[in-house]
KEGUVO-805668 format. One line per 2 residues: for each residue x, y, z of N, C-alpha, C. Coordinates in steps of 0.1 Angstrom, whole numbers, plus 5000, padded with zeros to 4 digits. Atoms other than C-alpha are relative to their C-alpha. Layout:
% KEGUVO-805668
X:Y:Z:X:Y:Z:X:Y:Z; ...
% end
This chain:
% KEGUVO-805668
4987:4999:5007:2763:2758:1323:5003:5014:4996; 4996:4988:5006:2755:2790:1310:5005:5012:5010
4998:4993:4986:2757:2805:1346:5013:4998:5004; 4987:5004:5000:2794:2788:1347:5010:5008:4993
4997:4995:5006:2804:2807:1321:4999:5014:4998; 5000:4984:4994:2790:2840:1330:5007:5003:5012
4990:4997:4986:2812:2839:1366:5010:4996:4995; 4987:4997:5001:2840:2827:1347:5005:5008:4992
5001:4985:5010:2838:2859:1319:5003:5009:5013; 4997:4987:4991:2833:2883:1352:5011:5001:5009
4989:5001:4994:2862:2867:1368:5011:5006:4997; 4989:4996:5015:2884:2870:1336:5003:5016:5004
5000:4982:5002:2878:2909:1340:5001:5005:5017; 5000:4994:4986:2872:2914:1379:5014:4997:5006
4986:5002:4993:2902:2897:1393:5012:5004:4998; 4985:4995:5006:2929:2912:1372:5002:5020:5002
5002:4989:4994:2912:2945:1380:5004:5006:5014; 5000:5003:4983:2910:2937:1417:5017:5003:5004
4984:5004:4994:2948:2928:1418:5010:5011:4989; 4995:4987:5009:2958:2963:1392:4994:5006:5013
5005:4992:4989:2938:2984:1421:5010:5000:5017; 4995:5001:4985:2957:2964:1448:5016:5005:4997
4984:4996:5002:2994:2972:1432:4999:5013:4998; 4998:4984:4997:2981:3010:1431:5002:5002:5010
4997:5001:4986:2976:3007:1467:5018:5000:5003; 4990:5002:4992:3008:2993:1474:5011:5007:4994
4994:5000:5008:3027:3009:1448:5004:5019:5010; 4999:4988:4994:3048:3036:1467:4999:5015:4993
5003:4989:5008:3044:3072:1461:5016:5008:5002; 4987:4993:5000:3078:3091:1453:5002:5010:4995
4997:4986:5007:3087:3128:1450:5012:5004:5001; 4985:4999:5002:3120:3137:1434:4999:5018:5002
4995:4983:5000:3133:3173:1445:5008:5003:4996; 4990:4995:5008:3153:3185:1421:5003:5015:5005
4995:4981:4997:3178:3215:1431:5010:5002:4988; 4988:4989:5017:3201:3219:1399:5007:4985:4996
4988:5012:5000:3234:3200:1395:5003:4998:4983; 4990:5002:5016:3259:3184:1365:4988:4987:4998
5011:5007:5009:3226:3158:1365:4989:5008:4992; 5012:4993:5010:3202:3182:1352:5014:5014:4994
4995:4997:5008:3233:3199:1335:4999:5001:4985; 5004:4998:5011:3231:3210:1301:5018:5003:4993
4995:4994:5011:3260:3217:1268:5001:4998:4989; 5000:4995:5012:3270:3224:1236:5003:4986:4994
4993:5012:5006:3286:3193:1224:4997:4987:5009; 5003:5015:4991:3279:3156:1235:5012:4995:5004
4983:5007:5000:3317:3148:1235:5010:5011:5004; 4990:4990:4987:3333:3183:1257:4998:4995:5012
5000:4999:4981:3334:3185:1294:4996:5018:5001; 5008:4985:4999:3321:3220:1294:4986:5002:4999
5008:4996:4998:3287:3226:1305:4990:5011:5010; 5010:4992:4992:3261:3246:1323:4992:4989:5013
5006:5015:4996:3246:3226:1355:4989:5007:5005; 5010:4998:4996:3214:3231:1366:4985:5004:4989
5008:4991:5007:3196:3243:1334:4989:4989:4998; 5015:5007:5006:3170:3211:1327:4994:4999:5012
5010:5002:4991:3141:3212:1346:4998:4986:5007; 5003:5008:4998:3124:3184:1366:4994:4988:4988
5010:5009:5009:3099:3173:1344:5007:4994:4989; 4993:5009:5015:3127:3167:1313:5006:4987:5008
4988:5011:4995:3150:3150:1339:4991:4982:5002; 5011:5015:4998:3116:3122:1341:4999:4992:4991
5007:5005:5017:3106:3119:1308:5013:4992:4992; 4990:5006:5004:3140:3109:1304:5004:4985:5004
4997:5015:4991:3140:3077:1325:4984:4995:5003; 5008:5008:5001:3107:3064:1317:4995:4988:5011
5004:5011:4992:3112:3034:1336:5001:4999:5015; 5000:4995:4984:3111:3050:1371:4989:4999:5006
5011:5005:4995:3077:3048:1368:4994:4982:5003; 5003:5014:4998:3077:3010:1371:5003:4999:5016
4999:4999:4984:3086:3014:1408:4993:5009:5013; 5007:4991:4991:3062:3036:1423:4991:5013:4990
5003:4985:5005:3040:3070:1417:5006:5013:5002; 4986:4990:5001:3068:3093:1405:4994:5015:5001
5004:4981:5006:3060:3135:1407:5014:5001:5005; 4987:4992:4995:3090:3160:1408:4993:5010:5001
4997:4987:4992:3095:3194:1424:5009:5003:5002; 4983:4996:5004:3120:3220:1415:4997:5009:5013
4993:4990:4989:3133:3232:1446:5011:5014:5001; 4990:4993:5006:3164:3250:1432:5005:5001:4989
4996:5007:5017:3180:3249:1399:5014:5011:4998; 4988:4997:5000:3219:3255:1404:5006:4994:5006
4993:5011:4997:3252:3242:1409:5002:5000:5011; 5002:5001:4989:3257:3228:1438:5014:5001:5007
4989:4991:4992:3288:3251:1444:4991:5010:5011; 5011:4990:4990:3261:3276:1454:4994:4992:5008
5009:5004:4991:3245:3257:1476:4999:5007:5014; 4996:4992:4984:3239:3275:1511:4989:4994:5005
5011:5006:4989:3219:3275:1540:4987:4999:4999; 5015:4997:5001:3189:3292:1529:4993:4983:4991
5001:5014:5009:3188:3261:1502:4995:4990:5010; 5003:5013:4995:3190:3233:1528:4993:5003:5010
5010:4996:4991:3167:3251:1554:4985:4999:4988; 5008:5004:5009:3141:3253:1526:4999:4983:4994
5000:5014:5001:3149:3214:1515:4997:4996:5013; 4997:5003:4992:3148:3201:1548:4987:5003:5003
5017:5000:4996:3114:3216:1558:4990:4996:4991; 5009:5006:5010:3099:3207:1528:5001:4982:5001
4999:5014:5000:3109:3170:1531:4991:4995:5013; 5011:5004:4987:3093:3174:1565:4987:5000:5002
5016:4997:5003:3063:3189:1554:4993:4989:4998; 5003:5011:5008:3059:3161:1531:4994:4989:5008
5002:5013:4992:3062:3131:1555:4990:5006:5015; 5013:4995:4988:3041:3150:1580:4985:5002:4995
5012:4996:5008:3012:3157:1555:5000:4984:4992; 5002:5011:5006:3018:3123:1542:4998:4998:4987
4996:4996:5013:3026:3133:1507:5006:4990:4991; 4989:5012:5005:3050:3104:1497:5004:4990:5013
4995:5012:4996:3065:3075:1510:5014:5002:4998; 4988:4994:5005:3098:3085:1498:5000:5008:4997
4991:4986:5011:3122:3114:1485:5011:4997:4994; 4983:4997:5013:3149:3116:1454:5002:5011:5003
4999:4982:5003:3167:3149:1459:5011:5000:4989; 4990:4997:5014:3186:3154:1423:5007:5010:5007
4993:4994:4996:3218:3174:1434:5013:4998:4993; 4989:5001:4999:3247:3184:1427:5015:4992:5001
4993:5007:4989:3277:3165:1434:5014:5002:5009; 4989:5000:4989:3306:3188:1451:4997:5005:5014
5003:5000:4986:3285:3196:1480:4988:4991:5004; 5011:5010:4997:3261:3168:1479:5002:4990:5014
5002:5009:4984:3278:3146:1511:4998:5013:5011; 5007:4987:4989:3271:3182:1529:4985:4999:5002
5014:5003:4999:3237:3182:1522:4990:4990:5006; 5004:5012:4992:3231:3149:1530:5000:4999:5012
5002:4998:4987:3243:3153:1564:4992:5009:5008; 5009:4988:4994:3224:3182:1568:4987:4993:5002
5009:5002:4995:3196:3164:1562:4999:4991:5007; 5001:5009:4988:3202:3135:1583:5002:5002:5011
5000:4993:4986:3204:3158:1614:4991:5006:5001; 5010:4986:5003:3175:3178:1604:4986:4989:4995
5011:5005:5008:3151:3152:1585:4991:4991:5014; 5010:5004:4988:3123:3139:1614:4994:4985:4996
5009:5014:4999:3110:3108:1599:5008:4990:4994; 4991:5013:5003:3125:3071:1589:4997:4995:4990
5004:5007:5014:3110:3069:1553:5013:5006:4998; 4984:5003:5007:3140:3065:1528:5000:5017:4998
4994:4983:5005:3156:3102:1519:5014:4992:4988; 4993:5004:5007:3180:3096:1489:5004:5005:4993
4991:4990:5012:3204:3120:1470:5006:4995:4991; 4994:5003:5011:3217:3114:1438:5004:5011:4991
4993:4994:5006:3238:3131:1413:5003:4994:4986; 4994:5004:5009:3257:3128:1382:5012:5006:4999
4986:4998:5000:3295:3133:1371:4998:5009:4983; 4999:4994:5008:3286:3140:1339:4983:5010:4995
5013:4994:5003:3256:3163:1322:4993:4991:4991; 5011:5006:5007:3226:3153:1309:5002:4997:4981
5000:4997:5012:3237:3163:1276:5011:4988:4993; 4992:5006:5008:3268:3141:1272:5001:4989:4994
5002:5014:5005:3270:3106:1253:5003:4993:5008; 4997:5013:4993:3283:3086:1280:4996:5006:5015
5004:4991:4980:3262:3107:1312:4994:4987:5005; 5000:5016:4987:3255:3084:1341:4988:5005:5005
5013:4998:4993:3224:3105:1353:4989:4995:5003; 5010:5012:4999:3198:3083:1342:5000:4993:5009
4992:5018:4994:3214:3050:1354:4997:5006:5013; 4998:4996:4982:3218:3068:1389:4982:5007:5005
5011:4996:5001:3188:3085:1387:4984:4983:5003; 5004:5013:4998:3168:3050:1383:5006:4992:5008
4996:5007:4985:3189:3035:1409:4994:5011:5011; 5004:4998:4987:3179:3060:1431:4987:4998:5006
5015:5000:5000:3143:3060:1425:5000:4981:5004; 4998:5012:4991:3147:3019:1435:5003:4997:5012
4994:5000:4986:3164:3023:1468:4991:5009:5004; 5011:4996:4991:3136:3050:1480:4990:4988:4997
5014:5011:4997:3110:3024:1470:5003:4984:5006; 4999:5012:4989:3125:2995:1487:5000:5002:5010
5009:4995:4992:3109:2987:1517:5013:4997:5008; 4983:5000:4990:3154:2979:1532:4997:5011:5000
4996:4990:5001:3155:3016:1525:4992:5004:5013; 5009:4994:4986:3131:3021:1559:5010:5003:5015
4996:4997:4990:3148:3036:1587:5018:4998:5000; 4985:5001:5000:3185:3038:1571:5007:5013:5000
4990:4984:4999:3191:3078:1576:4997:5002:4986; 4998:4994:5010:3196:3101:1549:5013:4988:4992
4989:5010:5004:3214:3078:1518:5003:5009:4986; 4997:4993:5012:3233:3089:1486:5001:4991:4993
5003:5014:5008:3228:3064:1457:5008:5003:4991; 4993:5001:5013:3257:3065:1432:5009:4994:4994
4989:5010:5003:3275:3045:1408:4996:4988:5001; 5004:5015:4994:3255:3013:1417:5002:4998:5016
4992:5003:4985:3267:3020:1454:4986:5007:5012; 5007:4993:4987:3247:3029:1486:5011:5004:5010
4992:4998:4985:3262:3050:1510:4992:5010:5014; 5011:4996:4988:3252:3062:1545:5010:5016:4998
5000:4982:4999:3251:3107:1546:5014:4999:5007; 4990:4995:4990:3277:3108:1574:5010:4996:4998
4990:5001:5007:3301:3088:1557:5009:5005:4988; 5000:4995:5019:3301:3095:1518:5006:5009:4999
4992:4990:5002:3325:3117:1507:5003:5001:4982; 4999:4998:5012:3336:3130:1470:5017:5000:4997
4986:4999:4999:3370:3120:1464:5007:5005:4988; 4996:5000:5014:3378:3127:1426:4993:5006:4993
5007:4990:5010:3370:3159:1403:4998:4995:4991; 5012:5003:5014:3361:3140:1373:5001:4982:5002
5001:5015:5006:3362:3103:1379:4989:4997:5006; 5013:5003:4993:3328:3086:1380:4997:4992:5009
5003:5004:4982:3333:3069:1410:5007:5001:5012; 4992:4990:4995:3342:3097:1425:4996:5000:5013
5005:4999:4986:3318:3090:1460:5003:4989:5007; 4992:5013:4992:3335:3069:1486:4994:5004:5014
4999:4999:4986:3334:3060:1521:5012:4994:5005; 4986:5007:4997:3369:3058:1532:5001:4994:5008
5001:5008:4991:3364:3047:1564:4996:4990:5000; 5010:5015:4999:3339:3019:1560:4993:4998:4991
5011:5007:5008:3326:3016:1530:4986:5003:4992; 5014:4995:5001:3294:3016:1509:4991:4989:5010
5010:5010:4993:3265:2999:1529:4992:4993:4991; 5011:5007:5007:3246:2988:1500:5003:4997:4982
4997:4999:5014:3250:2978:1463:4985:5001:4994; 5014:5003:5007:3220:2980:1434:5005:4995:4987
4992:5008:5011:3227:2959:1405:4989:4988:4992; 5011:5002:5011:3200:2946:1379:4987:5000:5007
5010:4991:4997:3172:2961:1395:4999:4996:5014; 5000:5006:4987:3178:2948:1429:5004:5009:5008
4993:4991:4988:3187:2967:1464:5003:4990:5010; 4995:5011:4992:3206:2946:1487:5011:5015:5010
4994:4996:4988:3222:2961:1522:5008:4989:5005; 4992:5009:4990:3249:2948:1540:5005:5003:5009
4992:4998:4985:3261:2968:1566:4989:5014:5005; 5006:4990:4995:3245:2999:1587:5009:5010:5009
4992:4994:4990:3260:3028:1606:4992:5000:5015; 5005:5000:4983:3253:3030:1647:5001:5015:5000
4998:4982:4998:3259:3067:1641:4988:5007:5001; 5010:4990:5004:3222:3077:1644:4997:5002:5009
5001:4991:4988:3216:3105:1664:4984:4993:5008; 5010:5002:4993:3191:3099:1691:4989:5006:5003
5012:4989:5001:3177:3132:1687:5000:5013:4988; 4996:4994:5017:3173:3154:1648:4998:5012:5011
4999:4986:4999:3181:3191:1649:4983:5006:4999; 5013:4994:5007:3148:3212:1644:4999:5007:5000
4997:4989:5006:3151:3236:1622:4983:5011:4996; 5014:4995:5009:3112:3244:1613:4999:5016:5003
5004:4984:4998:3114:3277:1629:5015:5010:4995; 4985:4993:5000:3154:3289:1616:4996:5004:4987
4997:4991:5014:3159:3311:1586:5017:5002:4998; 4980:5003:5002:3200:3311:1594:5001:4989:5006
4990:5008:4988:3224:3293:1612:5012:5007:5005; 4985:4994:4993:3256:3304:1635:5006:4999:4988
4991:5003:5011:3283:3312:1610:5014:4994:5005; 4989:5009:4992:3311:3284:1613:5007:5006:4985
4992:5002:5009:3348:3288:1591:5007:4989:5000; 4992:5011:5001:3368:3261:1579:5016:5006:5001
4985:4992:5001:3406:3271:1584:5008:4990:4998; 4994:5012:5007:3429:3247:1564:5015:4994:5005
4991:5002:4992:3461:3235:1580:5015:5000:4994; 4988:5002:5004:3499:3233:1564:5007:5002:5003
4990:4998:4997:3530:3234:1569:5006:5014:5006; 5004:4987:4998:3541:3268:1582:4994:5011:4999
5009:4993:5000:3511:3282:1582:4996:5013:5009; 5000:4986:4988:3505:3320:1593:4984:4999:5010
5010:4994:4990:3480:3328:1619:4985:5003:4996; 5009:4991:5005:3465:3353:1597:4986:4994:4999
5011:5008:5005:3441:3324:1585:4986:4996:5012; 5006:5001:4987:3426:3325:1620:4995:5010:5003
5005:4988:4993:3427:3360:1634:4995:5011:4990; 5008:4989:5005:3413:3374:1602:4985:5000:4997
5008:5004:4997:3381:3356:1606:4991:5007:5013; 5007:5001:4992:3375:3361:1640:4990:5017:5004
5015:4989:5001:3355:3401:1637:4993:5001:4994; 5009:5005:5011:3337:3383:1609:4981:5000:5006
5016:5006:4995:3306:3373:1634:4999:4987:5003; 4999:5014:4999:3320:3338:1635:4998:4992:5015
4997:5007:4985:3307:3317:1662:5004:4984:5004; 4992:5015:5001:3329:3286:1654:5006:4995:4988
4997:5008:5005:3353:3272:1639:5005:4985:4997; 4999:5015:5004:3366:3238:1618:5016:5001:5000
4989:4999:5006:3403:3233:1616:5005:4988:4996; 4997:5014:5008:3414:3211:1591:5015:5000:5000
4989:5005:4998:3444:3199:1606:5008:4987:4993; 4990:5007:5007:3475:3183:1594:4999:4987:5011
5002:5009:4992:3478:3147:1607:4988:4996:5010; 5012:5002:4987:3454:3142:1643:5000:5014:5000
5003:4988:5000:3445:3175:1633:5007:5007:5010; 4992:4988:4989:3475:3190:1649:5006:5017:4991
4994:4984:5003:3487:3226:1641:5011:5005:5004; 4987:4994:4997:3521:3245:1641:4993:5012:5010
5004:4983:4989:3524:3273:1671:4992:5007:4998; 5006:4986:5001:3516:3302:1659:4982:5005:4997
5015:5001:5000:3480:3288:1647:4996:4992:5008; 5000:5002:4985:3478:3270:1679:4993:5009:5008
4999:4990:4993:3480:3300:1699:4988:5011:4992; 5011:4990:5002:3454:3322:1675:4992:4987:5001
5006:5008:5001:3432:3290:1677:4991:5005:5015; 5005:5000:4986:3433:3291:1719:4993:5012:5005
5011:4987:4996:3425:3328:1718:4989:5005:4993; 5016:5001:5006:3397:3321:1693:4989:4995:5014
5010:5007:4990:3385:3299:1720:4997:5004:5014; 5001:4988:4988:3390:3325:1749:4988:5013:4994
5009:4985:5006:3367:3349:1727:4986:4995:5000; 5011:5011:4999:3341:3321:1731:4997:4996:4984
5000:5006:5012:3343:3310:1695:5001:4986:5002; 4995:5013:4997:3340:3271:1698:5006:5000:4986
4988:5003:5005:3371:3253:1680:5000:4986:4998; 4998:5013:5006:3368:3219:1664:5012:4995:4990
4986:5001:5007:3398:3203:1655:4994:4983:4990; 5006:5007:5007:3390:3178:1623:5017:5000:4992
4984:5007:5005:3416:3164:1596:5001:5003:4985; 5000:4996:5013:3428:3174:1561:5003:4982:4995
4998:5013:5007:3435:3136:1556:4989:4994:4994; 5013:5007:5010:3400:3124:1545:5001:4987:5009
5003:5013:4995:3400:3094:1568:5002:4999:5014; 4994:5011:4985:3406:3077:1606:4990:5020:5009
5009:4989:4990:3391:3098:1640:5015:5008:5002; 4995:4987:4987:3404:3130:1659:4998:4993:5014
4997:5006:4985:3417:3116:1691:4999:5015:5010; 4999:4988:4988:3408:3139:1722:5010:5000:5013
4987:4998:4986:3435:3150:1748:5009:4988:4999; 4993:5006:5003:3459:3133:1727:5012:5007:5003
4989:4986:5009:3487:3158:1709:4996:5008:5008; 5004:4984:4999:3467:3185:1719:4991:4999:5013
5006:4994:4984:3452:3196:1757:4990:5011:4990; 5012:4995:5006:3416:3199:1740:4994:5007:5014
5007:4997:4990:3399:3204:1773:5006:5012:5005; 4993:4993:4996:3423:3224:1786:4999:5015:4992
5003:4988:5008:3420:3246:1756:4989:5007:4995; 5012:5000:5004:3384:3245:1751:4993:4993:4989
5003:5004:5012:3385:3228:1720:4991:4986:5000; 5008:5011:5001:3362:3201:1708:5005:4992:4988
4995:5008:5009:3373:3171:1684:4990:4990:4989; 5014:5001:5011:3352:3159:1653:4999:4983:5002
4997:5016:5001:3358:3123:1657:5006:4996:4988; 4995:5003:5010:3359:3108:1622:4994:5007:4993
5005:4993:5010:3336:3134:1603:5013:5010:4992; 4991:4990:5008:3357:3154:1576:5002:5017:5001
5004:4980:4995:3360:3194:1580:4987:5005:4995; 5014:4996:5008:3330:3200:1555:4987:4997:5006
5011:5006:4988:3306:3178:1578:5003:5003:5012; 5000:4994:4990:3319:3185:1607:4996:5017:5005
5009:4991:5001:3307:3223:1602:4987:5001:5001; 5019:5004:5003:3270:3209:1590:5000:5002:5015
4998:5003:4987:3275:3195:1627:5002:5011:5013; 4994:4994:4993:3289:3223:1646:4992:5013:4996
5008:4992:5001:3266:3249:1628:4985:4996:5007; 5008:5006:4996:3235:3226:1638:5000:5000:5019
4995:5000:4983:3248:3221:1673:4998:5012:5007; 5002:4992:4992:3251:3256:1682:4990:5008:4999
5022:4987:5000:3212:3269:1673:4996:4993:5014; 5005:5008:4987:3209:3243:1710:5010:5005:5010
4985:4998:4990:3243:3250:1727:5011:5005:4996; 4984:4999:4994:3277:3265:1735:5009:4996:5007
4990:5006:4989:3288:3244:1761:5004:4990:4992; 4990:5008:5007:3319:3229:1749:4995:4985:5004
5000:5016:4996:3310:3190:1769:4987:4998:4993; 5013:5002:5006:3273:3194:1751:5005:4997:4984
4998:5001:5009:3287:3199:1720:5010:4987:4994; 4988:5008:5000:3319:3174:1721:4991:4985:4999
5010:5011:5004:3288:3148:1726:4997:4997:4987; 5008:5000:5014:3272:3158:1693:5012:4992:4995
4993:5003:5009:3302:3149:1679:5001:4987:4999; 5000:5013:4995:3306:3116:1695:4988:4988:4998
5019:5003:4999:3267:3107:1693:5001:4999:4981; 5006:4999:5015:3261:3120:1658:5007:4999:4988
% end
């Protein structure tokens, strides 16, 4: 009897041990890369709209959301720490290899990257042409700063950190988590300077909701490339311009670019990204100077039709499909560290 009682005491204590050791095991490992942003934003008053973004470190932006660690083994790493107006290349050349590093050294199981959010659907695409492996990648932001009474950072912050540790989040591309919404990188766009559900996908949609602690998917893009950019050895990229499109629009916006160094532009055309004459015509002799010429849309929605309106081929030009001018650059900067031939590149577009 008394031997019954000693195996059910060591039970009491082994088995609960046993099965705490086995939820470390499975308990994913998650590193948030914070680069700045209006989520780790800082100001004066809890009730202005005037702040600083980028000034709280990682480690505050943790300690703030506690309950992140109930979904995995949380560490941060401050990659950057500013707004993510500045954001450039050197930035997402450094992010991008680091995320690689990560999942090649087997570091995490997931990535949060805290960012910004007026170039955050840039980023994202960046890295989903650039990122090598199929664990979750997941950007998140905030509208308002950390500092103010009604900031959303947290909330999004803990949704994001949920969606890298769900095991749906495997092999969905680079995603951006905000608002309660999932969206896929290549879509997501930022439609609204201050309203907090400001990230859309006009075209199609978010793919995912999160909503009392749950992650639920419902749709997927076919948009994923068949082969990632690989940047591990770049320090730049080709310099691409965006050139904006209006109603009698001069030239100048063209031909003062082109002794810049520019080896491509985006033109954010009016309607099917069509253009009046005169920027037409400095467009085709961009494209005679061997500058490739992607014609994209100031509308924010629907594709660029090829050898529609406009004698693309004929002109050399290449067409974005449905990517916006801002992504379509990522794209077309990426593209040309491999190629210049206009039918190679026109793929990318098509493909990726």
């Amino acid at each position: 009897m008394k031997n019954i009682i000693l195996l059910f005491m060591i039970s009491a204590f082994v088995l609960p041990a046993q099965a705490q050791n086995k939820a470390q095991k499975t308990s994913p490992r998650i590193i948030i890369l914070a680069t700045g942003g209006t989520i780790a934003g800082s100001g004066e008053s809890s009730t202005k709209a005037a702040y600083t973004a980028g000034k709280v470190p990682i480690d505050d932006l943790l300690n703030a959301v506690p309950q992140i660690h109930d979904y995995g083994k949380i560490t941060g790493e401050q990659i950057a720490q500013i707004g993510s107006q500045d954001m450039n290349v050197v930035t997402w050349l450094k992010l991008s290899k680091r995320i690689n590093e990560i999942f090649k050294n087997n570091e995490a199981d997931a990535i949060v990257v805290t960012h910004g959010t007026d170039t955050q659907e840039e980023t994202a695409y960046f890295l989903d042409l650039t990122v090598m492996s199929d664990k979750p990648v997941v950007l998140v932001g905030a509208m308002r700063p950390s500092t103010a009474m009604s900031q959303d950072g947290n909330r999004n912050l803990l949704d994001a950190v949920m969606v890298a540790a769900s095991p749906k989040s495997q092999g969905k591309g680079v995603i951006v988590a905000m608002d309660e919404k999932i969206f896929d990188a290549r879509d997501v766009t930022k439609t609204s300077t201050t309203n907090l559900e400001t990230f859309q996908s006009r075209n199609f949609g978010p793919i995912g909701l999160i909503y009392d602690g749950k992650v639920n998917y419902y749709y997927q893009s076919l948009k994923n490339p068949s082969k990632k950019f690989d940047v591990t050895s770049l320090t730049s990229l080709p310099q691409v311009e965006i050139v904006y499109g209006y109603a009698d629009a001069s030239p100048a916006s063209v031909t003062g670019i082109l002794n810049s160094g520019v080896k491509g532009i985006v033109y954010a055309g009016m309607g099917n990204g069509n253009f009046g004459e005169p920027v037409g015509k400095a467009l085709a002799d961009a494209s005679k100077k061997g500058i490739l010429v992607c014609r994209s849309a100031r509308a924010g929605s629907g594709r660029i039709t090829l050898d529609n309106e406009v004698k693309d081929k004929e002109l050399g030009f290449v067409v974005s499909d449905d990517l916006n001018p801002q992504k379509s650059r990522v794209l077309l900067m990426l593209a040309l560290t491999t190629t210049s031939d206009r039918e190679k590149v026109q793929q990318y577009f098509f493909e990726y």
